[in-house]
N, C-alpha and C positions, 0 to 999 in steps of 0.2 A: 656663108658658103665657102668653101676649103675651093682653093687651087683647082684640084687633079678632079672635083667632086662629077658626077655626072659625066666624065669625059671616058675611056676604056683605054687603060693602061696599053700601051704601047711595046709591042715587042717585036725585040730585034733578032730574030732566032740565025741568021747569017754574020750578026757585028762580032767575030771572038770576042772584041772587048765589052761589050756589055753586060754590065753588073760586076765586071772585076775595078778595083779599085786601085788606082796609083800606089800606092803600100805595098799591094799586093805583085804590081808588073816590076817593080823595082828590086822586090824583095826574088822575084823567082830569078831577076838576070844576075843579078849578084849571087844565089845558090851554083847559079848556071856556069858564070864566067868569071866571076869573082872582079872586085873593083880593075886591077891592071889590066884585063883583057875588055872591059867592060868600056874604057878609059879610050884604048886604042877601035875600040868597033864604034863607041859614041864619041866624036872628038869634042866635049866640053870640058870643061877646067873641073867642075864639080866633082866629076868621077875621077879626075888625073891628080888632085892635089890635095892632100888631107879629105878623103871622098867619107861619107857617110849618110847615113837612111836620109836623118833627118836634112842635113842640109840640101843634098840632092832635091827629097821634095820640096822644098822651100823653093828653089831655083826652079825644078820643073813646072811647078804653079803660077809660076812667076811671067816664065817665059814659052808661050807656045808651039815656038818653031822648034825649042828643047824636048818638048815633051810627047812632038808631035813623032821626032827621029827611035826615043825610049819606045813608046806603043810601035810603031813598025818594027823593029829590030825583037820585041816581045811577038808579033803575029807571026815576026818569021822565023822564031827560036820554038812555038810550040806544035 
């Protein structure tokens, strides 16, 4: 028997972020404010010093309380 089998998928029709994917919240504030503005609104090192997709995610996955500040600053930029 599968995980999810028999159980009824779960929906969050209030979460904005449900079903968008870290890739995807990173990629819209970097369209939005671009690394240096990006750098001064989230103060981590990731975005202020050689900032890029990939390392960002690596770090945001990493660390929760990082990722947690990206998704707010994404609910409050859309």
């Amino acid at each position: 028997m599968r995980k999810n089998e028999g159980k009824p998928k779960e929906s969050q029709p209030n979460n904005p972020l449900h079903g968008v994917k870290l890739t995807e919240i990173l990629e819209f504030l970097v369209d939005e404010y671009g690394w240096d503005e990006l750098g001064d609104l989230v103060d981590i090192n990731c975005f202020q010093n050689n900032p890029s997709i990939k390392s960002s995610l690596k770090f945001l996955r990493k660390f929760p309380w990082a990722r947690t500040k990206v998704e707010d600053l994404y609910v409050k930029s859309i």
